[in-house]
C-alpha positions as a printed NumPy array, in Angstrom:
array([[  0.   ,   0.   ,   0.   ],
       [  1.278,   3.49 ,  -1.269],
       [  2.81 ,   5.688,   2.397],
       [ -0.354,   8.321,   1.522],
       [ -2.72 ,   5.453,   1.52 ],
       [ -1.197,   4.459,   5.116],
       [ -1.024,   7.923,   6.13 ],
       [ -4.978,   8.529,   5.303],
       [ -6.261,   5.257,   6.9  ],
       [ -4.384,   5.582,  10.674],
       [ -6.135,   9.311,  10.486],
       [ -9.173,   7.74 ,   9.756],
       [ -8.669,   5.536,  12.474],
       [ -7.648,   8.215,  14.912],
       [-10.53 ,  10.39 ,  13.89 ],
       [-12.828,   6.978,  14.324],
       [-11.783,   6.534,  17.675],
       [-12.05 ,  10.226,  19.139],
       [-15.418,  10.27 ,  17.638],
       [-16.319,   7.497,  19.299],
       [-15.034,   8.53 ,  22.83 ],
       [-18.144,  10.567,  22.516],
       [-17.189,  13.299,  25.349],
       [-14.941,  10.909,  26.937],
       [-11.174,  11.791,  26.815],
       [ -9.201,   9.119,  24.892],
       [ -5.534,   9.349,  26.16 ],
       [ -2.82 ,   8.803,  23.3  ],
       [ -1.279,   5.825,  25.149],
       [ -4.99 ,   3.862,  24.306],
       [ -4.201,   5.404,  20.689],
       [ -1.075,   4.484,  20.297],
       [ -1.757,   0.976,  22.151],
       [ -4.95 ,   0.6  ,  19.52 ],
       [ -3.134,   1.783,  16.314],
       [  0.095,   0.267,  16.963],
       [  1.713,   3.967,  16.768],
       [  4.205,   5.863,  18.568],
       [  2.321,   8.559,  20.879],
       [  4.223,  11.115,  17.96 ],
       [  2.81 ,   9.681,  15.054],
       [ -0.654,   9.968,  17.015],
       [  0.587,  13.614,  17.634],
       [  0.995,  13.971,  14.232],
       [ -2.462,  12.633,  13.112],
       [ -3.812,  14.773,  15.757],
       [ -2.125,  17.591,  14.119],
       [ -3.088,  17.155,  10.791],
       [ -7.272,  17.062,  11.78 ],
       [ -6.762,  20.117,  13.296],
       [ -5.291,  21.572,  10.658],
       [ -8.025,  20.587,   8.319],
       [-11.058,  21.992,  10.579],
       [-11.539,  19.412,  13.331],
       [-11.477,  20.887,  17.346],
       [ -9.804,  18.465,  19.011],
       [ -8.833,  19.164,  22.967],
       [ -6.436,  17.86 ,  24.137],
       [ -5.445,  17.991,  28.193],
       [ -2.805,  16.607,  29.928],
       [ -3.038,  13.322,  31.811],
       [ -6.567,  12.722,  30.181],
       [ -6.381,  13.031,  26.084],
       [ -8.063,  14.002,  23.856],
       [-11.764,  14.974,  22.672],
       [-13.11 ,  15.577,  19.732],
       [-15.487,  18.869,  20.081],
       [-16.394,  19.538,  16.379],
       [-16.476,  18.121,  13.251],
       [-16.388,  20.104,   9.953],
       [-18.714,  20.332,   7.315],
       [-16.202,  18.519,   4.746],
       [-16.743,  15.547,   2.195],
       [-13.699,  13.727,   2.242],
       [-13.061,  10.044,   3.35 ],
       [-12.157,  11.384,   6.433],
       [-15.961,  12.999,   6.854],
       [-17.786,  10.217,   4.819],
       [-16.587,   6.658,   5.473],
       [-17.336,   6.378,   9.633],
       [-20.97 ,   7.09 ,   8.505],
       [-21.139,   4.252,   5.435],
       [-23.249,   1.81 ,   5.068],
       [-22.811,   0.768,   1.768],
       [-20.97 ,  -2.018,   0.47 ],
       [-20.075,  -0.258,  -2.645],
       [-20.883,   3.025,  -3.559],
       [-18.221,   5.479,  -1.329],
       [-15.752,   2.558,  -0.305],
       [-13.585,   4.598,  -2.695],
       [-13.907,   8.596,  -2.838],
       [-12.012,  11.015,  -5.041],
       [-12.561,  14.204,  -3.602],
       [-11.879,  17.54 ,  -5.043],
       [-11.651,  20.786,  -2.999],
       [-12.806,  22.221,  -6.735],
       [-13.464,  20.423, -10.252],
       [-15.03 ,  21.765, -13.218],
       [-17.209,  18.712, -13.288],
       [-17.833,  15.8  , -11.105],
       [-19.229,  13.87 , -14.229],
       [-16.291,  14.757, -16.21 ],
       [-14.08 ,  13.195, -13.837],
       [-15.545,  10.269, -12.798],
       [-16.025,   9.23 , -16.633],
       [-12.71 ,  10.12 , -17.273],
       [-11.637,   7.311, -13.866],
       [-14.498,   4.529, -15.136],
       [-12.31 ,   4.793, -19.094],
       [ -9.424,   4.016, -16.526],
       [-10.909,   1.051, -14.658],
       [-12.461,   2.468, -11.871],
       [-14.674,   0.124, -10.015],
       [-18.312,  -0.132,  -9.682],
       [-19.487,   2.643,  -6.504],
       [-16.251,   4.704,  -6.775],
       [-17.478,   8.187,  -6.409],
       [-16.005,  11.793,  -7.583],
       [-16.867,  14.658,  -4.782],
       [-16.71 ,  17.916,  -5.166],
       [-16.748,  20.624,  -2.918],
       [-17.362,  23.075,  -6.203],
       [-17.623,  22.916,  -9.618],
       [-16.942,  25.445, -12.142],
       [-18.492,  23.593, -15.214],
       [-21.28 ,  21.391, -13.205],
       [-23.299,  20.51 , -15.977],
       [-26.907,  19.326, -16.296],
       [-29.143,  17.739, -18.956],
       [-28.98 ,  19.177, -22.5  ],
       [-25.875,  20.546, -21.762],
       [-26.988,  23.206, -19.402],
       [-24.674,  24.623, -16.705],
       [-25.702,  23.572, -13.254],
       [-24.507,  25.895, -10.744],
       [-22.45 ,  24.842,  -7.956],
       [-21.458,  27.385,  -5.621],
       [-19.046,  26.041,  -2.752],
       [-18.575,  24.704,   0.093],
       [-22.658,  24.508,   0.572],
       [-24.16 ,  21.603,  -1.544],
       [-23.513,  17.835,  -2.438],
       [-21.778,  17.366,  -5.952],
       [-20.854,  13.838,  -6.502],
       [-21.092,  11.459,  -9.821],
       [-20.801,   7.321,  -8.879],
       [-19.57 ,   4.806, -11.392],
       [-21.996,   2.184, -11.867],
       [-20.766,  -1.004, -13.969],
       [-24.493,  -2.174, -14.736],
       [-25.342,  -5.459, -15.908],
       [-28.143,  -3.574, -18.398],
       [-28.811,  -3.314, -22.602],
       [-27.915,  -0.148, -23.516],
       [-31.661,   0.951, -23.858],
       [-32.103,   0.628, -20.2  ],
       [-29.599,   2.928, -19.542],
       [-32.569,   5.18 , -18.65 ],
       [-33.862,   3.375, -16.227],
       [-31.457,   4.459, -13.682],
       [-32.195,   8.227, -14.209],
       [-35.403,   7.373, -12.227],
       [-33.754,   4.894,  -9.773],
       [-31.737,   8.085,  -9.162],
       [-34.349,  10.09 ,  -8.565],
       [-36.369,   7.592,  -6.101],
       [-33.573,   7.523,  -4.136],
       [-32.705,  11.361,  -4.182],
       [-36.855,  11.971,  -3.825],
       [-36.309,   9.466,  -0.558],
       [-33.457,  10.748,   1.348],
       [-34.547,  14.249,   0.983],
       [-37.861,  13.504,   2.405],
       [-36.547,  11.069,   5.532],
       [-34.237,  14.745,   5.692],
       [-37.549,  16.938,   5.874],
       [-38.169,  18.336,   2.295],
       [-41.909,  17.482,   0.433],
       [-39.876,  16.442,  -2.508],
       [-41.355,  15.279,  -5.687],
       [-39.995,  14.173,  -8.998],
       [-40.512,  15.792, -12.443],
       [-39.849,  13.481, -15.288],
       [-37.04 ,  12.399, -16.073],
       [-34.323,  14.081, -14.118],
       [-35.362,  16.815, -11.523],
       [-36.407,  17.066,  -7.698],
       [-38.814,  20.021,  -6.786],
       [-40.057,  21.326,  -3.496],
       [-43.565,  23.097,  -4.841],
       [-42.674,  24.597,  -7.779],
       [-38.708,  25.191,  -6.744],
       [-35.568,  22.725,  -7.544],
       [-33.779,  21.322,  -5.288],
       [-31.77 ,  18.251,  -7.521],
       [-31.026,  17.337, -11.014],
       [-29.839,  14.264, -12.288],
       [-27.418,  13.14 , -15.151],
       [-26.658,  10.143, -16.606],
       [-24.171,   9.398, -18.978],
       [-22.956,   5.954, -20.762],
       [-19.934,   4.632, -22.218],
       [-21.44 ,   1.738, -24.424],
       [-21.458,  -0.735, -27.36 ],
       [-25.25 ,  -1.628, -28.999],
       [-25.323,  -4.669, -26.94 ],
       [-23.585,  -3.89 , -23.698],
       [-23.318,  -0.969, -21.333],
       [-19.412,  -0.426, -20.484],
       [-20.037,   1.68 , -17.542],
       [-22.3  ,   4.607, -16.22 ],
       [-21.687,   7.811, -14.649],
       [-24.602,   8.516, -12.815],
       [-24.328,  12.553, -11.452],
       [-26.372,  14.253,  -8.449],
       [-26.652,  17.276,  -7.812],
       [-28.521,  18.776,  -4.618],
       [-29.151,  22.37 ,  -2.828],
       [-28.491,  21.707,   0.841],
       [-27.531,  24.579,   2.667],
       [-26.804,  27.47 ,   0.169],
       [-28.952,  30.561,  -0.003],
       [-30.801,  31.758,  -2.405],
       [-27.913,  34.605,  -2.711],
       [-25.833,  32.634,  -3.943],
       [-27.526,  31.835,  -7.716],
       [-27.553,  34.292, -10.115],
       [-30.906,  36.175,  -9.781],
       [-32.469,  34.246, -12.986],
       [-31.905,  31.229, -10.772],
       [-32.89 ,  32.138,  -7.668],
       [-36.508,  32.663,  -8.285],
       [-36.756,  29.379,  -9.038],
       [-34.569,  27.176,  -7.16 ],
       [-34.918,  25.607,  -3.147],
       [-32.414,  24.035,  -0.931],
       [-32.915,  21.697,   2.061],
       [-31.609,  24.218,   4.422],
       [-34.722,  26.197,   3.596],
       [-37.091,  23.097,   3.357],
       [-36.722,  22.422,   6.996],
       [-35.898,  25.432,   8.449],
       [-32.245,  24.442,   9.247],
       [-28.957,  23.507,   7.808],
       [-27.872,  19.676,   7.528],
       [-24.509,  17.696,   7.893],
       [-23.839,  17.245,   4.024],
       [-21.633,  13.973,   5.083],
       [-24.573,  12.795,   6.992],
       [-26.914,  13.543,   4.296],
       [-24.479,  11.773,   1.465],
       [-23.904,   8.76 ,   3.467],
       [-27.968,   8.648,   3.849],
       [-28.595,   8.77 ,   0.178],
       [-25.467,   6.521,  -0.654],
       [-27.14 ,   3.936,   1.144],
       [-31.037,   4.075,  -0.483],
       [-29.29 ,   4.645,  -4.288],
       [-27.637,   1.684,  -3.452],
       [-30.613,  -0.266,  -1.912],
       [-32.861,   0.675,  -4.662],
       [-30.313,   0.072,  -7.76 ],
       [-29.844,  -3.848,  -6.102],
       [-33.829,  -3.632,  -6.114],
       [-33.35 ,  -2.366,  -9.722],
       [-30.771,  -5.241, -10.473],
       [-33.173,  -8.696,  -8.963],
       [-36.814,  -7.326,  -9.473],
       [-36.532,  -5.191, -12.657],
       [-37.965,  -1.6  , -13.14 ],
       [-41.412,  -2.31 , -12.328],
       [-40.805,  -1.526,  -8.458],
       [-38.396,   1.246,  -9.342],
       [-41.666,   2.369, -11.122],
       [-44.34 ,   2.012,  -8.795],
       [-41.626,   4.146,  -6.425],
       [-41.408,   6.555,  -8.825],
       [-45.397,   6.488,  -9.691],
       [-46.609,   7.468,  -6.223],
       [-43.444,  10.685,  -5.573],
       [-44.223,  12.009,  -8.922],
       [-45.037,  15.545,  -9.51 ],
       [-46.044,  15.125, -13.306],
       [-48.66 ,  12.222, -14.019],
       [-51.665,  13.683, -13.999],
       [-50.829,  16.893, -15.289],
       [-51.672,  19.516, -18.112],
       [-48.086,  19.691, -19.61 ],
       [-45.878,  21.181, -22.443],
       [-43.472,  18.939, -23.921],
       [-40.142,  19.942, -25.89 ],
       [-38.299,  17.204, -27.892],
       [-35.986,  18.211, -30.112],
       [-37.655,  20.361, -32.966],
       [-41.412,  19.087, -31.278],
       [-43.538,  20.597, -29.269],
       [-46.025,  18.477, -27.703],
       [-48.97 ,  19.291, -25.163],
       [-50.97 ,  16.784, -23.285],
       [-51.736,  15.364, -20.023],
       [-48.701,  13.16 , -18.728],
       [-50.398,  10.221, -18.692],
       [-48.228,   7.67 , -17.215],
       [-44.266,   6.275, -17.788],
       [-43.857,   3.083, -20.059],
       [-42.08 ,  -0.23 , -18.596],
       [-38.516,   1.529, -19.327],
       [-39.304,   4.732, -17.873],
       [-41.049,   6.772, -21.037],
       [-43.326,   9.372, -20.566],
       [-46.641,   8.441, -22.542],
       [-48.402,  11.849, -23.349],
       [-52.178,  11.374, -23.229],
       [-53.085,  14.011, -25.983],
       [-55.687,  16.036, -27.201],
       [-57.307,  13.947, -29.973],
       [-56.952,  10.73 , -27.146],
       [-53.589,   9.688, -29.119],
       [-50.791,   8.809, -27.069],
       [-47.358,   9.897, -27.64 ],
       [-44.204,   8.564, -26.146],
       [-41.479,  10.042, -25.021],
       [-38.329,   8.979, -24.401],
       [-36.629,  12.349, -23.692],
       [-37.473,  16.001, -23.536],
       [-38.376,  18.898, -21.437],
       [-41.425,  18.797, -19.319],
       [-43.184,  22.454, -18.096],
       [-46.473,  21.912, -16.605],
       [-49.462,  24.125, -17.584],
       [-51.913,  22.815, -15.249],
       [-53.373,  20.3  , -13.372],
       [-55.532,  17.517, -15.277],
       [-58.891,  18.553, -12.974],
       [-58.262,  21.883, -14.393],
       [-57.369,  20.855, -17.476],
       [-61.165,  18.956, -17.283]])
């Protein structure tokens, strides 16, 4: 193992077993005893948490004791509070990256493994569907993209858009938010965002290679800090339920349903991913406007197909499917009546 691998995992293990000391004092002879260190090197790890944000007290004759933990999303943050088997066991964080996406397609072309995931703490180029920028101001929010290494046919690839999205539409509810999903990609609060979603594949006609599957989510950032076109219509979780969250907490809590519902995905199929997705969605039912390309279709959104298609109920009693497009709802269908 490379010395910086070492290095990392006996300060994850120091940082492991202040936390839990709880607000006991954990003397360095127990750490150096536990870790098989010299009371220096435990110095040293000590050290090096401080310097990164973490108030650790130490007092004479008693230890130490961890008093605060910051609001980071590196391994040192994330992997006490797994409880995945995959997705997280390896993060590649990034203080700042012009896209989480870009990255983590650029490490699954190199052999990353399925569940590694790319974090960022800001992106400059965050992009969304359609090639859209996605804003990502720092320090704030949850940026990540996973690898997945799917055992899918390339055409359903979309499928795990809306896994995604159950998953995202899950945690953020368990965290407080009345979250539901607009077809295909997007998370809403009323009629604010608070997630997008964006998957992209690396294929052959008969076999997925790999998929980058990208989040991201408005946790604790203000409204200030989106351009003023944006603001109007965006949300964060912070203002959902009336106070900030942990965003380690929070990505460690979705981690774990994305990867509970993508193994549901995997032995039942997508017709429980869509039944999820059926009863947290914001757009059956409704009056909407579809744009697809050079079309421009309006209808009610009648239901999504067994891979995840809208089917557009419309005027003439036709259906229409769609496979992918942008979705702006006029009104509801009792209206609409």
């Amino acid at each position: 193992m490379p010395a910086e691998a070492t290095e990392q995992t006996n300060e994850e293990l120091v940082l492991a077993f202040l936390a839990d000391g709880g607000e006991e004092y954990t003397s360095g002879e127990a750490l150096s005893d536990k870790l098989g260190l010299s009371r220096a090197a435990v110095w040293k790890h000590v050290e090096s948490l401080r310097h990164k944000g973490y108030r650790i007290e130490a007092v004479p004759a008693r230890g130490y004791r961890l008093l605060e933990i910051p609001d980071r999303l590196t391994a040192l943050e994330l992997t006490p509070l797994l409880t995945t088997h995959d997705i997280g066991r390896v993060i590649h964080f990034r203080d700042t990256l012009n896209s989480t996406n870009e990255l983590a397609f650029k490490l699954a072309s190199e052999g990353a493994f399925h569940g590694e995931v790319v974090v960022a703490d800001e992106q400059t180029a965050g992009r969304g569907r359609r090639g859209r920028a996605w804003v990502s101001p720092g320090a704030v929010n949850l940026y990540f993209s996973v690898v997945l290494r799917p055992d899918l046919p390339p055409h359903r690839a979309p499928e795990l858009t809306l896994v995604a999205a159950v998953a995202g539409a899950e945690a953020l509810r368990e965290a407080g938010a009345d979250v539901r999903i607009k077809w295909p990609n997007d998370l809403y609060v009323g009629e604010r965002k608070i997630a997008g979603i964006l998957t992209e594949l690396s294929a052959e006609p008969d076999r997925i290679h790999f998929a980058v599957l990208g989040m991201g989510i408005n946790l604790n950032g203000a409204r200030s800090d989106y351009p003023d076109e944006m603001a109007a219509t965006l949300t964060t979780l912070a203002e959902a339920r009336g106070r900030p969250i942990s965003r380690a907490a929070f990505a460690a809590a979705l981690w774990a349903r994305l990867e509970r519902w993508l193994e549901v995905h995997a032995d039942r199929g997508f017709g429980t991913i869509r039944a999820a997705w059926r009863e947290m969605s914001s757009t059956l039912g409704q009056q909407v406007l579809v744009q697809t390309g050079q079309r421009e279709l309006q209808g009610v959104a009648e239901d999504i197909d067994d891979s995840g298609a809208l089917i557009l109920r419309m005027p003439d009693g036709a259906t229409e499917r769609i496979v992918a497009g942008d979705v702006q709802q006029i009104r509801s269908r009792r209206q609409a009546d």
